[in-house]
N, C-alpha and C positions, 0 to 999 in steps of 0.2 A: 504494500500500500504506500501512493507517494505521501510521505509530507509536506506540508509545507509552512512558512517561517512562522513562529504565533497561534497557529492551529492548536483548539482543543480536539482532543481524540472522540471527543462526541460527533466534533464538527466535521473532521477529519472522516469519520464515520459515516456522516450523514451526505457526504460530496462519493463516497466512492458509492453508496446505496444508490443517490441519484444517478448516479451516472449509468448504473445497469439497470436501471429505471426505465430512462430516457432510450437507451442501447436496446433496450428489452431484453439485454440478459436474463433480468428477474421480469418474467412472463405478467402480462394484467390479468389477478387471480390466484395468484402465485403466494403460500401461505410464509410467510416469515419468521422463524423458528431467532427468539431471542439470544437463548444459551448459542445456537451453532455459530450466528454471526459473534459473539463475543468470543469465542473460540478460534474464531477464522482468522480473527482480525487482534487477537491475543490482547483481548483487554478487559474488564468486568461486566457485567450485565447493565451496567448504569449508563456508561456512553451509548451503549445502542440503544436503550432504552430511550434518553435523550435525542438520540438522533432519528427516534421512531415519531416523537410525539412533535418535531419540525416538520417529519413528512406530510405528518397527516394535516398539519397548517395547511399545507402546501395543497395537499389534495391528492396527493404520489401516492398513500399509505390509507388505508383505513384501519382503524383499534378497534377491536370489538370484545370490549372487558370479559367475557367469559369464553370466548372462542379464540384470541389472540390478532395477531395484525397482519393482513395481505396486501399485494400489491396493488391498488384501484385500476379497477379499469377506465380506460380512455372513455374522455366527457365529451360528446362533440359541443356540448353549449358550455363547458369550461374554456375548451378550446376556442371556441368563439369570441368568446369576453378577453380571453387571451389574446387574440388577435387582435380585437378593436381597441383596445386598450394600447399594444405596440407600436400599430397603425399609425392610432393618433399620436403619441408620441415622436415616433421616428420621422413622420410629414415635418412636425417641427425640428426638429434635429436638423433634415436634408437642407429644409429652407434657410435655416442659421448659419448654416454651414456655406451658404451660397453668399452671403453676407460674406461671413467672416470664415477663413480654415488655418489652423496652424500648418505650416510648412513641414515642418517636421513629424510630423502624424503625417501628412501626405505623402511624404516618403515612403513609410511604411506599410501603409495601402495599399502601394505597388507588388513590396516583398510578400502581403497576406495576399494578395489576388495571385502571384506566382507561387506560392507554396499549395494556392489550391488548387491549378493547373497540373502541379506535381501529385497531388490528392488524387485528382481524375482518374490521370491517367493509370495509377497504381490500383486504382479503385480500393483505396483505402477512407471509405466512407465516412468511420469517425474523427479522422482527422479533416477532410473535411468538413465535415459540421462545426469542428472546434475552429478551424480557420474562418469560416462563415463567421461563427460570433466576434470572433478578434475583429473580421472585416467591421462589422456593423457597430460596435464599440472604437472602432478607432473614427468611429463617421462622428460619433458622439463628444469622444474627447477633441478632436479636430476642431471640431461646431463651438467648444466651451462647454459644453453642459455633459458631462460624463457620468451624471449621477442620473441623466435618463436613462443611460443602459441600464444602470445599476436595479432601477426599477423595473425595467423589462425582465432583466434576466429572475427577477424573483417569482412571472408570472407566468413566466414563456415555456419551461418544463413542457406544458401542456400540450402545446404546439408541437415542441420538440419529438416528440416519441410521435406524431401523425409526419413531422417532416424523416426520421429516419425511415419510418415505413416504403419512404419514396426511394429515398439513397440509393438503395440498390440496383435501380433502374438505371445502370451506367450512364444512359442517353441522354438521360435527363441534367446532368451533370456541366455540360459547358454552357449549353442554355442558359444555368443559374448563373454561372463564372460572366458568361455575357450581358449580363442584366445587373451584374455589382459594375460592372467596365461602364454600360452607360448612365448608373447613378454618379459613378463619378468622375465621367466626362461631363455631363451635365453640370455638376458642379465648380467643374473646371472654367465652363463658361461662365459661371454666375447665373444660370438659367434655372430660378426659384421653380418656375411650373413643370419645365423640364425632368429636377429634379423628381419633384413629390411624383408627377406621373410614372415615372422609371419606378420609383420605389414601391408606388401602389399596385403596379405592374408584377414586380417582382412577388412581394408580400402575397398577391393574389393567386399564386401556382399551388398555393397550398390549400386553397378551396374546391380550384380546382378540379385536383385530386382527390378531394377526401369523399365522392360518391364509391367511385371504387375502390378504395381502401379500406373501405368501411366493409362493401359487401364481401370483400376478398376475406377479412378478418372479422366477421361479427363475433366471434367469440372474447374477442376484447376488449371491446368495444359494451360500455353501459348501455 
């Protein structure tokens, strides 16, 4: 398990459970045995226990005092509120960003769109995905406002596990890489409408999609 600097081992607990969450390592339904995760991850019953009762905030986890805690199944109306909510957010971010962008984050935009080029082509999915948020976070810290991702990433989970569902679909893959290229050419002009359209464009692949994702997978599906 990686750590990282400052991390409590609840916390620490609760980033590697999201992550196979979101991954669907651990399946929607999938019953969560306390003792084995404190076992797994060699620490007491009390970090996981904490790290169980952040999920179930979150919506990842359900507790059910006498039967124990599983993995939720995917909400398409969490997912939904999920989305409107990043939407709106990120419109503003784009437009800010059109205004005003640090130089140096734009740098790095370039280095996070070319690592996810490398992602593609490897079809190494979850690194993509994790390149995808750096992209969408470095829009944010660029724009000044880095504490909207900060926001986002608390609610986006939801989204997340309907957008890996897609990953796998290789093809799908440059399509999205071409759709981060023109949010941020667009911004390059300074082209506010530009922007937000590219973006709502983008954001919109995931609705898209989720008819047949859904019927593909209803068993995980709430």
């Amino acid at each position: 398990m990686s750590v990282e600097p400052g991390e409590s081992a609840a916390k620490r607990i609760e980033r590697e459970i999201r992550k196979a969450i979101i991954t669907l390592e651990l399946r929607p339904g999938l019953p969560l045995s306390e003792k084995e995760l404190a076992e797994r991850y060699g620490v007491s019953r009390q970090p996981v226990r904490e790290a169980f009762i952040n999920l179930a905030r979150a919506g990842l986890v359900e507790i059910f005092p006498r039967s124990g805690t599983v993995v939720a199944k995917i909400s398409i109306e969490r997912m939904l509120e999920a989305r409107f909510i990043r939407e709106s957010l990120e419109v503003a971010v784009v437009r800010r960003a059109c205004e005003r962008f640090d130089a140096r984050v734009r740098n790095r935009i370039d280095y996070l769109l070319d690592v996810q080029e490398v992602a593609a082509e490897g079809r190494r999915h979850y690194e993509f995905q994790r390149a995808d948020e750096l992209f969408h976070s470095a829009l944010a810290e660029g724009a000044g406002c880095p504490s909207a991702w900060t926001v986002i990433g608390d609610i986006k989970a939801h989204m997340d596990r309907v957008c890996h569902l897609t990953l796998p679909a290789d093809s799908a893959l440059p399509g999205l890489i071409a759709q981060h290229r023109a949010i941020v050419a667009a911004i390059d002009r300074r082209d506010a409408e530009a922007a937000e359209a590219e973006l709502r464009r983008h954001l919109g692949v995931i609705l898209a999609a989720l008819p047949a994702v859904e019927a593909a997978h209803r068993e995980i599906f709430a």
